[in-house]
VEXLO-714997 format. One line per 5 residues: number of its first residue (from 1); their letters; for each residue x, y, z of N, C-alpha, C. Coordinates in steps of 0.001 Angstrom, whole numbers, always signed. Example, Ala and Ser with C-alpha at 12.3 -4.5 7.8 and 13.67 -1.06 7.14 Angstrom:
<atoms>
1	AS	+13190:-5690:+7800:+12300:-4500:+7800:+13200:-3300:+7800  +12850:-2250:+7080:+13670:-1060:+7140:+12900:+30:+7870
</atoms>
This chain:
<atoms>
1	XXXXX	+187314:-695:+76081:+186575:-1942:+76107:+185128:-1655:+75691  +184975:-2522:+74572:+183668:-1840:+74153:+182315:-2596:+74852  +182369:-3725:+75158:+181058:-3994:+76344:+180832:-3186:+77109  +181996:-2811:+77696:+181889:-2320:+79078:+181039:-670:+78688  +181276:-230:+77812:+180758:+843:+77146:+179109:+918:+77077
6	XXXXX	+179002:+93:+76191:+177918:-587:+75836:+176880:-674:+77293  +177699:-1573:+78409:+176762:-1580:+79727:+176544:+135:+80179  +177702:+850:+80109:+177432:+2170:+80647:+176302:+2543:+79935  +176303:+2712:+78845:+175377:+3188:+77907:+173896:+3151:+78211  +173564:+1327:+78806:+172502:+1076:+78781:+172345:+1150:+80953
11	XXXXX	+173489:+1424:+81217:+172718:+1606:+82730:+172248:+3234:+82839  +173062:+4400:+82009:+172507:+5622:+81775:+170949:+5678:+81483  +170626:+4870:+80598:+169560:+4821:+79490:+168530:+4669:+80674  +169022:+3450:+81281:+167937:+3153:+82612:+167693:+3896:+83378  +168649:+4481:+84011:+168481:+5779:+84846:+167955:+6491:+84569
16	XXXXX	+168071:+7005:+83275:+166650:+8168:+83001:+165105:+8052:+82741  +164964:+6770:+82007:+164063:+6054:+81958:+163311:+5766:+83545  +163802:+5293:+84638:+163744:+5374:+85816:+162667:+6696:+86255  +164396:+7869:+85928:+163916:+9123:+86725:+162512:+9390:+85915  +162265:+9264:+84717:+160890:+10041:+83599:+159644:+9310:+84586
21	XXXXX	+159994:+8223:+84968:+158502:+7254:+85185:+158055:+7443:+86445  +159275:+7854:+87225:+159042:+8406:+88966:+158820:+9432:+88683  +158797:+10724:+87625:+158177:+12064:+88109:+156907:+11890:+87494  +156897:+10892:+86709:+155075:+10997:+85845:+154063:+10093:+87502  +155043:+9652:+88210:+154236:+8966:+89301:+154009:+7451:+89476
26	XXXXX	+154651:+6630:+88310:+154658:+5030:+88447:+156042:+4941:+88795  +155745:+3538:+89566:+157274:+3243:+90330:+157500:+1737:+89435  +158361:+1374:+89249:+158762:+22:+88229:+160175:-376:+88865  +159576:-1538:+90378:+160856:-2013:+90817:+161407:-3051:+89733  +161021:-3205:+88825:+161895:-4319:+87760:+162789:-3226:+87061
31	XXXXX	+162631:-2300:+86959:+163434:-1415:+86170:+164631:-656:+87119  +164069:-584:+88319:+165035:-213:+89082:+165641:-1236:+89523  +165761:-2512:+89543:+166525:-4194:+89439:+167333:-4035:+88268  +166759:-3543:+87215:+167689:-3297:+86046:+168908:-2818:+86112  +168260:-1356:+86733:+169634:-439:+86556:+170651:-668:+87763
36	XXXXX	+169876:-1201:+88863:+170928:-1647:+90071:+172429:-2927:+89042  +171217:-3569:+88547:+172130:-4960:+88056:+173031:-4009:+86740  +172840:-3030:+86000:+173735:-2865:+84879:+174431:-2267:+85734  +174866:-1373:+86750:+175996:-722:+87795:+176698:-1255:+87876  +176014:-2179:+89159:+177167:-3301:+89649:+178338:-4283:+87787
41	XXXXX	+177340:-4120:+87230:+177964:-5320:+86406:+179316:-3712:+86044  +179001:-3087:+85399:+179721:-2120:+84705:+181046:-1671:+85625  +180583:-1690:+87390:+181592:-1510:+88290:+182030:-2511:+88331  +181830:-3979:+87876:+182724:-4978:+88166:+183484:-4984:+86931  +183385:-5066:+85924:+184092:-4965:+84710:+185322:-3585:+84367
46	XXXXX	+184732:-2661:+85429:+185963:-1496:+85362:+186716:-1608:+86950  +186837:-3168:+87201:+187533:-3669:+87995:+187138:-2763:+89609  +185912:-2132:+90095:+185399:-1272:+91218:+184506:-2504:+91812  +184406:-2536:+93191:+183419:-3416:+93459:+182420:-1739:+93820  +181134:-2669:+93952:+179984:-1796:+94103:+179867:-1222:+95719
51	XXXXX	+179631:-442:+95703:+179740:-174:+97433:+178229:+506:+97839  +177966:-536:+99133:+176324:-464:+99425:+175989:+977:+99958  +174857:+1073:+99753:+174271:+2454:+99977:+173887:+2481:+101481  +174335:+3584:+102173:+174625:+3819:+103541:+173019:+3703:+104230  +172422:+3652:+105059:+171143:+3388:+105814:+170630:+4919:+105632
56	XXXXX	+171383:+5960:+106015:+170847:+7322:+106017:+170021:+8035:+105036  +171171:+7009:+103551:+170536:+7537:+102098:+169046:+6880:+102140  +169725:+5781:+102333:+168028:+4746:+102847:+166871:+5538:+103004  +167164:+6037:+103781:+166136:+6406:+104875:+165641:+7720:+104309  +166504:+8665:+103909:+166063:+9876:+103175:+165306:+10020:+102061
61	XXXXX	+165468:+8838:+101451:+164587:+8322:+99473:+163562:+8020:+100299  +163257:+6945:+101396:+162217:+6627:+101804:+161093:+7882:+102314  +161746:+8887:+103007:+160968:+9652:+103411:+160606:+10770:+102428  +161289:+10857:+101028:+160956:+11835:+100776:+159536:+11494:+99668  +159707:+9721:+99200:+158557:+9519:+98732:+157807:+9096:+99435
66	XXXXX	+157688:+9344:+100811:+156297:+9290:+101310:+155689:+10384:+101428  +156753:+11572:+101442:+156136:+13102:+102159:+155538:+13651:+100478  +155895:+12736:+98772:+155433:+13500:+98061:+154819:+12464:+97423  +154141:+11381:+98431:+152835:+10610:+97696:+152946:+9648:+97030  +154471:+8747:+97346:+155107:+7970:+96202:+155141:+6647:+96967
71	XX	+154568:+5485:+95892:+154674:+4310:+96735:+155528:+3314:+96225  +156195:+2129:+96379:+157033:+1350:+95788:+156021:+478:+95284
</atoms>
């Protein structure tokens, strides 16, 4: 299925794009809205529902950009 391709393609693209801009030190919650929304869409189209991220993971991203200076 070639959309569905196509979305993988561009939720990868985001993800790295993502990771480059969090190690240079800017945070871009529209971009991370992005890549949340191309997932889910790409897991719904390869018939997966999306499954929420546990409180612990939560909690561990949260602490580790506070302990290295990172703000949302």
């Amino acid at each position: 299925m070639v959309p569905l391709r196509l979305v993988k393609v561009a939720r990868n693209t985001l993800h790295a794009a993502t990771l480059m801009l969090d190690d240079a030190g800017y945070a871009s919650p529209a971009l991370n809205c992005l890549y949340a929304d191309c997932a889910s869409l790409a897991a719904l189209w390869a018939g997966r529902k999306p499954e929420p991220v546990h409180d612990h993971i939560v909690q561990a991203a949260v602490e580790y950009r506070r302990r290295h200076g990172r703000s949302y």
